[in-house]
N, C-alpha and C positions, 0 to 999 in steps of 0.2 A: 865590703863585707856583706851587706845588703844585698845586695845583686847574687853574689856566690849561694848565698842563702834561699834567694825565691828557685835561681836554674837550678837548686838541687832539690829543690822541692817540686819544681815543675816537672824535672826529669824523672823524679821517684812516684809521680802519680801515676806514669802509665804503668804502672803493678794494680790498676784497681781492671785495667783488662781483666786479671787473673777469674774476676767473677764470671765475666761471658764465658772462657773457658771453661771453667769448672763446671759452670748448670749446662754449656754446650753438651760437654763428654754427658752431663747427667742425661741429656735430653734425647741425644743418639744411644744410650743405654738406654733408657725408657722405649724409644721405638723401635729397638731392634727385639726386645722383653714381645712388644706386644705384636711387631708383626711375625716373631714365632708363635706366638699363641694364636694368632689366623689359620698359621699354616696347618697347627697343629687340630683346629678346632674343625679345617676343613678335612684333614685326611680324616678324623673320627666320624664326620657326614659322609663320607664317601665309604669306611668301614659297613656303618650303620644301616646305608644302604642298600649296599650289597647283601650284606647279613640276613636283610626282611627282604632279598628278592625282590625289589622296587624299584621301580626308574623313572622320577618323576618327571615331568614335563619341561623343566629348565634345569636339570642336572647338570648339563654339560657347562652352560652359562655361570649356574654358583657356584660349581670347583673354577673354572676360569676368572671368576671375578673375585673372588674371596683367594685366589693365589695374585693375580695381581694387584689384590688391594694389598697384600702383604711385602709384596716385591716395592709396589710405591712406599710405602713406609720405611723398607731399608734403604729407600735412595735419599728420603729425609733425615734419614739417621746418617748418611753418609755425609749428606752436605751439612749436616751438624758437627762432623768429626773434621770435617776440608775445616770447618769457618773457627775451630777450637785450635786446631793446630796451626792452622796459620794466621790466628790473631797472636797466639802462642810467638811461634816464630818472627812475625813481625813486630812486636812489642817487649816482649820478654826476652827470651832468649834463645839460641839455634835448640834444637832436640839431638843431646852428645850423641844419647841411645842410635839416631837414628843417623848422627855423620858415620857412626863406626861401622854400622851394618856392610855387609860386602854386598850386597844383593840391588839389586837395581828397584827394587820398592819403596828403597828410601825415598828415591827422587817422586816418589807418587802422591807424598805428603810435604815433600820440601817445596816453601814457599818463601824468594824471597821479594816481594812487592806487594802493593794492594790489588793491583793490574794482575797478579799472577793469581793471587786470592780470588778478587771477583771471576776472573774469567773462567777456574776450575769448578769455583761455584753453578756459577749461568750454566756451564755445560751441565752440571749433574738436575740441577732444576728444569731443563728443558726436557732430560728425560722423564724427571719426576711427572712434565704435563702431560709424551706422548702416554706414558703408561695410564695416567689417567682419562686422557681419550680413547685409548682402546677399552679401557675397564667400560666407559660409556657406553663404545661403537656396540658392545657384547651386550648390553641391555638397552638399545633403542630397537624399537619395534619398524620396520618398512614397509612401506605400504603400494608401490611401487617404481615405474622405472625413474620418477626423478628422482627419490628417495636416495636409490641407487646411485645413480647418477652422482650426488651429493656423496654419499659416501667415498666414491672415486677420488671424486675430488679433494677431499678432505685427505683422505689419505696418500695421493699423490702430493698434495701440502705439507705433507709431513715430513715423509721421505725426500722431499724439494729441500726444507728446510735442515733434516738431520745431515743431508750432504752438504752442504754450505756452512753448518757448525761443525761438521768435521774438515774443512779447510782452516777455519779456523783460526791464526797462530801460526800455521806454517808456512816454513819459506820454501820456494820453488825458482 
């Protein structure tokens, strides 16, 4: 009787998941809140701009950076929502909502392993870095051709690597 008592006590804790979940969804709410307010904060600079007939000297750079620092923050919000729904799914319970759907979207958040978890995770995080390297590449200053040269590189790096995480998982 002892024993039935601890396995169901052991079994009933993984409901304390339910917390990561819950501040998860909060925490992808919170960043997707603040990167429309980037988006929003940059079109009223770029409004504002135009408006006084002025074109200042890195214009082009701060609508570029101030839109991709906002894109980076919805991909955090996104791998907030992958890591909610599928501690959800993996610990709790399937999402009914999301068996019923007819629509192939379902499978976009259907997760069932930690393998399937971490790995949709990793893919949204590696974007989350290239977009923050390019937010970089957009404000480092070059000074010449090695500079150059290094940028090449770096960015050949990337796209070496984006293609090799889009293999990924699949079979051939």
């Amino acid at each position: 009787m002892l024993e039935k008592l601890f396995e169901k006590a052991l079994w009933n804790s993984r409901f304390i998941v339910i917390l990561a979940v819950v501040f998860g969804l909060i925490g992808a709410i919170l960043l997707f809140i603040v990167a429309s307010f980037d988006i929003y904060d940059t079109a009223k600079y770029i409004f504002k701009t135009y408006a006084n007939h002025e074109h200042p000297e890195h214009f082009h750079g701060d609508i570029v950076g101030g839109i991709i620092g906002a894109v980076d923050l919805y991909l955090i919000g996104v791998v907030m929502l992958l890591f909610a729904f599928g501690l959800y799914e993996l610990f709790i319970s399937e999402i009914d909502t999301a068996k019923k759907s007819k629509h192939d979207e379902s499978q976009l958040l259907a997760i069932h392993s930690l393998d399937q978890l971490k790995d949709k995770i990793s893919k949204v995080i590696v974007m989350v870095l290239v977009v923050g390297f390019f937010q970089k590449v957009g404000h480092t200053q070059y000074n010449g051709a090695l500079d150059m040269l290094y940028l090449a590189l770096s960015i050949t790096a990337v796209a070496v690597g984006l293609y090799f995480l889009s293999k990924v998982g699949k079979k051939y």
